[in-house]
C-alpha positions as CSV (number, residue, x, y, z in Angstrom):
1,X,-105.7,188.1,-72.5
2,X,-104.5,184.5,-73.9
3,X,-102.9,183.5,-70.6
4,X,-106.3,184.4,-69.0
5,X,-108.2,182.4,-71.2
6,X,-106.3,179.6,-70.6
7,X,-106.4,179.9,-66.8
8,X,-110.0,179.7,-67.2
9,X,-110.1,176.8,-69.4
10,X,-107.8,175.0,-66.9
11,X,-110.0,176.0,-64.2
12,X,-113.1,174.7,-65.7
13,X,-111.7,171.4,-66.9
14,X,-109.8,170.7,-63.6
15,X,-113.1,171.6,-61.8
16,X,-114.5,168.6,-64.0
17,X,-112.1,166.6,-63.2
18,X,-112.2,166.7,-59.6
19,X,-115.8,166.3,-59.7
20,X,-115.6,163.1,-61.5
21,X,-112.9,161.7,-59.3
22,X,-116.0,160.6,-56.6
23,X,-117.3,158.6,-59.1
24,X,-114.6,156.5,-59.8
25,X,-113.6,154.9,-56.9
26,X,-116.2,155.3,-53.8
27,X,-115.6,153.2,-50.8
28,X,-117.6,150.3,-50.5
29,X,-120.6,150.4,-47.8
30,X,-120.4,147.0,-45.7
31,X,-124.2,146.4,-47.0
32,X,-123.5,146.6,-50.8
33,X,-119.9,143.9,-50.5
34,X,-122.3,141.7,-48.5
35,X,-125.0,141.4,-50.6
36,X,-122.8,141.3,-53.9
37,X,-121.2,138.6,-52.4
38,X,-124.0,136.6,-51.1
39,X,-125.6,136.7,-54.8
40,X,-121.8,136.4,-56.6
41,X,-120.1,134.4,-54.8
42,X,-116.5,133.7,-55.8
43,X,-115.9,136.9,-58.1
44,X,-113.4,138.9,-57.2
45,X,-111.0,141.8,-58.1
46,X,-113.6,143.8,-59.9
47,X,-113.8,147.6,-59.9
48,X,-116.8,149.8,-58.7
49,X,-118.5,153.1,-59.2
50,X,-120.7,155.5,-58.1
51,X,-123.3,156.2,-60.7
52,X,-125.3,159.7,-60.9
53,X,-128.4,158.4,-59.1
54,X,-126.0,156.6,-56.1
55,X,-125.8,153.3,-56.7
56,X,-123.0,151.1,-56.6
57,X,-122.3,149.3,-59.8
58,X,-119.4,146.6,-61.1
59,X,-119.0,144.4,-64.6
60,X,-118.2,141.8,-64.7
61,X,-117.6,138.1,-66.7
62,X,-120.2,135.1,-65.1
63,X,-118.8,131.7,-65.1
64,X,-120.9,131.1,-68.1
65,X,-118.0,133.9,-70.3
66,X,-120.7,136.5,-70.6
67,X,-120.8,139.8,-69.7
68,X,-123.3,141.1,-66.4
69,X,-123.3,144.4,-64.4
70,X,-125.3,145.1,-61.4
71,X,-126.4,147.9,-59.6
72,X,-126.7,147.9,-55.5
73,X,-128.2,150.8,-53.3
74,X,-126.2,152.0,-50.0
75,X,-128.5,150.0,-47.7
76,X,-127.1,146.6,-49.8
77,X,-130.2,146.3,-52.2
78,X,-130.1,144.8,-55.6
79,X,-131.9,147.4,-58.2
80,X,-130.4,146.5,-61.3
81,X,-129.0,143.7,-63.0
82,X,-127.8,143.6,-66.8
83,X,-127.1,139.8,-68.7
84,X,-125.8,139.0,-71.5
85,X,-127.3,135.8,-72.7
86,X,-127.7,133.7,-75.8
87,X,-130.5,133.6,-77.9
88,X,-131.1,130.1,-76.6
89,X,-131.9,131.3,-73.6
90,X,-134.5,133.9,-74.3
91,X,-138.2,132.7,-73.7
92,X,-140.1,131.2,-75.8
93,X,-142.5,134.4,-76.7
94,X,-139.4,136.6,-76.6
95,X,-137.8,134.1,-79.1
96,X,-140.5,134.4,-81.5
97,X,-141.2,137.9,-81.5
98,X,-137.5,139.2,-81.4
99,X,-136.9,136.8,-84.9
100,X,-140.3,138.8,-86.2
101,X,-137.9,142.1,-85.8
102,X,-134.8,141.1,-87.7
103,X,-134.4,142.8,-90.3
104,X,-131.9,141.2,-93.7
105,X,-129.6,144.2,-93.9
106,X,-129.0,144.4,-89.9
107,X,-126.6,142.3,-87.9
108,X,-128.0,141.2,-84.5
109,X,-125.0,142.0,-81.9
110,X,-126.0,140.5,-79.1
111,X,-129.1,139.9,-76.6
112,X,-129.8,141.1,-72.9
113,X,-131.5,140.5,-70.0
114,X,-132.4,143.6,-67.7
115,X,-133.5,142.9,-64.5
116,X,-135.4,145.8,-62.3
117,X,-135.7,144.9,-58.8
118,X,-138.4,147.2,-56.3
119,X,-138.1,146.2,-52.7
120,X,-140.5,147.9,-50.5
121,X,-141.2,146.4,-46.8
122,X,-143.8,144.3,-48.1
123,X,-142.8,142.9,-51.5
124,X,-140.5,143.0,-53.7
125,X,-141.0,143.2,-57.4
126,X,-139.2,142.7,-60.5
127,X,-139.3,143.7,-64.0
128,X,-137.5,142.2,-66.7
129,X,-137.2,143.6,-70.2
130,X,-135.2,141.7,-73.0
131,X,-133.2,143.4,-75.5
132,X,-132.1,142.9,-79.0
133,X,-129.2,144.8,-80.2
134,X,-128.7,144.6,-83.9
135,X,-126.2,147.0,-86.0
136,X,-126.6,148.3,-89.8
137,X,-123.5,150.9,-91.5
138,X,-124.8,153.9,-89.4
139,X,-126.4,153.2,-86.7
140,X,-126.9,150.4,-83.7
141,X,-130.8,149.3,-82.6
142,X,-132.2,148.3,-79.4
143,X,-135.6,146.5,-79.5
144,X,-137.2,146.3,-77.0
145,X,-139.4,143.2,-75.6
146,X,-141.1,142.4,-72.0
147,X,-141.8,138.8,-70.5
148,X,-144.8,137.6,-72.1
149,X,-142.9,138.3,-75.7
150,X,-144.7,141.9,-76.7
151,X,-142.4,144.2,-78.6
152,X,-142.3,147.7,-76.2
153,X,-140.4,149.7,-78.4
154,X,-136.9,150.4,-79.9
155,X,-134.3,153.1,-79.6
156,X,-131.7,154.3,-82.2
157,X,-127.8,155.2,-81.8
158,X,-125.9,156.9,-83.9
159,X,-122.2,154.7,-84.6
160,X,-119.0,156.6,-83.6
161,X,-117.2,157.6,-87.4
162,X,-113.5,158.9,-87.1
163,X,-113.4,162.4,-88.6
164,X,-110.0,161.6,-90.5
């Protein structure tokens, strides 16, 4: 009975694991190399995936030392881009409403920039939301702001704590 319970627990977990494999290293439609490297030219050796929803996505470090990831769809379009950028670079109305949301006992981590891109045949539109990550003992904060400054909401994450 041991022997096949663990047959079936090798089963299910290689099953996982062969399912995941597609996700970690699809080939690279023609369309989604040319347009990263139209819009990134010059960075290379960077690793991509195959999200859940099928969109090509990479990291990597802009010239600048900061951290950005995109997200490209099989026909080569840009949906998604993530920046980190300094707090000097936020917007004005951003700026002031994000320092309205710090609170003394938090430590702010870092900012972003998330960029969502709709491309129909007719226009193209894009959304951009800021975000404010700040830290306390237990738990990391995401607030969130839109372009003209207005707060949109905040989510809440629970820190990782080693159980020895």
């Amino acid at each position: 009975m041991k022997n096949l319970l663990y047959a079936f627990v090798f089963c299910l977990s290689y099953s996982g694991i062969a399912q995941n494999a597609a996700f970690v290293k699809p080939n690279l439609p023609v369309q989604v190399k040319a347009t990263f490297e139209s819009e990134y030219p010059g960075i290379k050796g960077n690793t991509w995936t195959l999200d859940k929803k099928q969109l090509h996505t990479t990291t990597f470090i802009q010239g600048n030392g900061k951290e950005c990831r995109i997200w490209i769809d099989e026909r080569g379009i840009l949906v998604r881009v993530r920046e980190e950028i300094e707090k000097t670079d936020l917007p004005k109305l951003v700026l002031e409403s994000s320092d309205k949301r710090i609170s003394p006992n938090m430590k702010t981590i870092n900012y972003l920039k998330f960029t969502r891109i709709h491309s129909t045949m007719f226009k193209t539109t894009k959304k951009i939301v800021y975000l404010q990550k700040q830290s306390d003992d237990k738990h990391t904060w995401t607030n969130k702001f839109n372009e003209k400054g207005k707060y949109t909401g905040r989510e809440k994450s629970r820190k990782f704590r080693a159980a020895f």
